[in-house]
N, C-alpha and C positions, 0 to 999 in steps of 0.2 A: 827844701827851700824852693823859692818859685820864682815870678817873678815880677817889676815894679814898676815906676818909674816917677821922677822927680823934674821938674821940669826949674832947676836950679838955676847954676850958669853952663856954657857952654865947655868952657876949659880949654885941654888941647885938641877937644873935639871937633871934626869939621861940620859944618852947617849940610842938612841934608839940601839937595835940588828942590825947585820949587815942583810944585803938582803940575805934571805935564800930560798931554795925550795918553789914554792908557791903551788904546791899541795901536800897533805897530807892525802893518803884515810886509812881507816880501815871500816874492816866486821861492829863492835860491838863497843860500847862507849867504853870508860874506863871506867867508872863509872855509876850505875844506879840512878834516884834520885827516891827517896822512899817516901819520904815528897813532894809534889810538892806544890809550892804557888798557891794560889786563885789568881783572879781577883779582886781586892778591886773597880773598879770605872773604866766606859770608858770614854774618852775623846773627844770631835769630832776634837777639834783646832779651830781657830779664821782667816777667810779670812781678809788677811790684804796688803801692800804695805809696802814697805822698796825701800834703794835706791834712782835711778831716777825716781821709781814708779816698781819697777820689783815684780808681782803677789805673791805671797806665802801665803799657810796655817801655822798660829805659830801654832803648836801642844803644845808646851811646853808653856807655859805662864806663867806671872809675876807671878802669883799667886799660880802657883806650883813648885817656886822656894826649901820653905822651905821643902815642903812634898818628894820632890826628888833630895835635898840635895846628890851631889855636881854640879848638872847639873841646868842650868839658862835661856837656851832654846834650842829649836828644831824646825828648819824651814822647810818646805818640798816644794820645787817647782818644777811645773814641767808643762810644755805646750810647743804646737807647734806653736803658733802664735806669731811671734816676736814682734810683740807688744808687750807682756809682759814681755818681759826680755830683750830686746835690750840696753835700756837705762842704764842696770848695776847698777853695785855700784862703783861711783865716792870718789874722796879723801873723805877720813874719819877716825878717827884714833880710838886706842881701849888700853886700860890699865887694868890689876888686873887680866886679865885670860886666856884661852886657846879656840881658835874655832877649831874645826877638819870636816872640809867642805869634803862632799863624795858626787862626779860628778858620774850619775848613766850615763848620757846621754847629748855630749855637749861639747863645747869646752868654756873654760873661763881663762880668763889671769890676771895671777896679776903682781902689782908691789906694791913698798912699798919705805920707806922714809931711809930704810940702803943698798938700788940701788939694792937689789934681784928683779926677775923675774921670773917665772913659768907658764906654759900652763898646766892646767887641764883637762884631759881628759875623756872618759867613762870609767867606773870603779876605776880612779883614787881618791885620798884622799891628801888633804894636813893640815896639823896640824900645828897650828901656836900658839907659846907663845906667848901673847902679852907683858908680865910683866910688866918690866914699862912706854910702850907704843913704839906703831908704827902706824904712819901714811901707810895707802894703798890704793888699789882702785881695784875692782873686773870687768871685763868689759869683755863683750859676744866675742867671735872671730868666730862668724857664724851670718850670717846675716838670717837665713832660719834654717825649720827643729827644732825635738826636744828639747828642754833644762829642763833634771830633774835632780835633787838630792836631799839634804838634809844639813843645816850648824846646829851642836851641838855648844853650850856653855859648856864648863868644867871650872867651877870655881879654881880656885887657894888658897892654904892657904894662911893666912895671910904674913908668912914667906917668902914668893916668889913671896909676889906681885910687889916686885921690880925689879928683875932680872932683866938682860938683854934681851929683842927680842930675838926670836929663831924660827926657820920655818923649815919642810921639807915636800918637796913633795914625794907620794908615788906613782908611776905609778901601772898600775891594774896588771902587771906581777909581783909586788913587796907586794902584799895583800896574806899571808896567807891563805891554802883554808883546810877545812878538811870535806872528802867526803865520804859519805855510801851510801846503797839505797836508791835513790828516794831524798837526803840528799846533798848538799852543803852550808857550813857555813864560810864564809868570815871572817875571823877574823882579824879586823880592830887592837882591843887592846884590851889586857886579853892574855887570854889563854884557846881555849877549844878541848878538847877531848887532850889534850896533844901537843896541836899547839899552838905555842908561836906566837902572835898579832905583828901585824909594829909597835907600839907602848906597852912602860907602863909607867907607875907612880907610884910611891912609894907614896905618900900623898892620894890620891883619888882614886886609884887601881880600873880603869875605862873599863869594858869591852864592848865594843861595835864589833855586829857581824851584818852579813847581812845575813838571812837564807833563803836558796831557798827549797823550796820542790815540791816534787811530788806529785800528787792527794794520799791523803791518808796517804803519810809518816808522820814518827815522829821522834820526833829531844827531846833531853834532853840535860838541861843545868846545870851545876851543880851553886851553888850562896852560900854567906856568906849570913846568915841569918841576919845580921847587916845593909847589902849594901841596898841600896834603886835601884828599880828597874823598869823599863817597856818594851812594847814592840809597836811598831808602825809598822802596815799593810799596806804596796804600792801596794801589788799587793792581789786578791784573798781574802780568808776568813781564819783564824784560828781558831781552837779549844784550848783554857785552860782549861781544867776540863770541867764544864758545861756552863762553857762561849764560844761563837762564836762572837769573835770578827771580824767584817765587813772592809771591804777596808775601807783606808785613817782615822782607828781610834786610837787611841792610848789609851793601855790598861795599869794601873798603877797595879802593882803586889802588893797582900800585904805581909806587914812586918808580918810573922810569927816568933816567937822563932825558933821552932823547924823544922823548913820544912829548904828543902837544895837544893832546886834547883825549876827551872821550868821545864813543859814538856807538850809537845803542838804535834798538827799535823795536815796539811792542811787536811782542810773540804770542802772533795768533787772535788776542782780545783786546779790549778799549784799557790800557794801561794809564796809570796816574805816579809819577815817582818826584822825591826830591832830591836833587843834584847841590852839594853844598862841597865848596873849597873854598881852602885860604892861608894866608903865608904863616907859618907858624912863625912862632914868638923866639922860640930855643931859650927859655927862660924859666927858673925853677917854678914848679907849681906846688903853694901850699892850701890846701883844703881841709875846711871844716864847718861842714853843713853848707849852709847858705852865704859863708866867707870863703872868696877866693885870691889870697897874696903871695908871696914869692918867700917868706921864712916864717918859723914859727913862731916869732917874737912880732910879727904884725899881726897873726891871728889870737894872739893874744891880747893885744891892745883892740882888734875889733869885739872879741867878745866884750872885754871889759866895757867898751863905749855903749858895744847894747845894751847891755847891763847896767849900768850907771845912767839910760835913758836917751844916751846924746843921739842919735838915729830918729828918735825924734816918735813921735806917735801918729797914728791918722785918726785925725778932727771928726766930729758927727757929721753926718750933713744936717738938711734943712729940719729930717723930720727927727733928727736925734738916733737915726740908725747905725749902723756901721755896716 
């Protein structure tokens, strides 16, 4: 399963901020973190296929669902042979949660089953509620040339697994940036250094950043000691404390009491990493495929609605294509 978006009702959803300035530089943080987290454990990811067969590493896996509570996965793709991505992701539908798909490189188009449409861009992010479902479909619009990014899972509480579909797309002019030496930090959702994210959430209060640095720099981020946390390397090497985590791994931070933030800085070369926390749910997770609900008795009832149609279909467009 992939991911959607429905541009329905709102629900108990909060309204994102309007499009504000997208840079945002300062000399010096706001804040120092003094406590910084460990590395608890590195992850390499799992080569896998999804799709029509379109390549990707899961970084996130089923199995670190509970340990990084409120997030469900994290896919990373990226190659220049259109062999691997050409074929897309075809109708499919998704209920119980939220994907926030960030196009590093690439052009990718969607459509969906309440007649929205979007073209994805580099740099671009689209965020899609699935709640209580929406049929989509994700498909390449280059036939040649790069294709990387990245699709999160951000689970939903139980309370809003219904809602209505809800989608927006964020073009890369419309991504928060906050900048110092050697330092830009993309801020997707959260808030850092005093930069308010294209997105939040009240339930899961999810930050995801895309940090660039220069050979050498350091970046501090500040963290709820609560929120469950990691960090995944595309580009370059990181340093956390006496960890040097390596390209393409994903580093799970640990849950300290008392520590209040991370703080890291490229080792040696031009590093590119994403920094994702948020307050987990502490609430049962049931999964199957592309439904995410809390008993087996709603993933029952969502398959049946697929099956039975009610998720709805996506409309041709003008020229009769899909």
């Amino acid at each position: 399963g992939r991911p959607g978006r429905a541009r329905a009702g709102l629900g108990t959803i909060p309204l994102v901020p309007e499009p504000r300035s997208r840079i945002m530089s300062q000399a010096t943080p706001v804040s120092r973190v003094e406590r910084p987290r460990q590395v608890e454990r590195l992850i390499a990811g799992q080569a896998t296929s999804d799709g029509a067969g379109v390549k990707l590493t899961r970084v996130l896996t089923h199995d670190l669902q509970r340990r990084l509570d409120p997030y469900l996965m994290l896919d990373a793709f990226g190659s220049d042979d259109p062999d691997d991505y050409i074929a897309g992701f075809p109708d499919h539908p998704h209920r119980g949660f939220e994907t926030v798909t960030y196009m590093i490189a690439g052009r990718m188009r969607h459509r969906d089953s309440g007649g929205n449409e979007g073209l994805l861009t580099n740099g671009g992010v689209q965020w899609m509620t699935a709640g209580r479902g929406v049929i989509h479909s994700e498909l390449p619009e280059q036939e040649e040339g790069a294709m990387e990014g990245f699709q999160l899972w951000l689970n939903l509480p139980a309370k809003d697994k219904m809602i209505p579909a809800w989608y927006r797309d964020f073009p890369t002019d419309q991504i928060p940036e906050w900048k110092a030496d050697g330092v830009t930090a993309r801020v997707i959702a959260g808030e850092s250094h005093g930069v308010r994210g294209a997105m939040t959430r009240d339930a899961t209060q999810p930050l995801y950043l895309d940090i660039h640095l220069a050979p050498g720099a350091r970046f501090e981020q500040a963290l709820p000691a609560g929120h469950n946390a990691f960090i995944y390397v595309y580009r370059g090497k990181l340093a956390l404390g006496d960890t040097v985590v390596p390209v393409q791994r994903m580093a799970i931070l640990a849950n300290t009491a008392d520590s209040d933030g991370v703080a890291m800085h490229a080792a040696g070369e031009p590093t590119r990493a994403l920094l994702i926390a948020g307050r987990p749910l502490d609430e049962p997770i049931a999964q199957y495929g592309p439904f995410v609900m809390n008993t087996r008795a709603e993933l029952i009832t969502a398959f049946e609605d697929y099956e039975a149609g009610r998720l709805g279909v996506i409309p041709p467009n003008a020229l009769g294509i899909r």
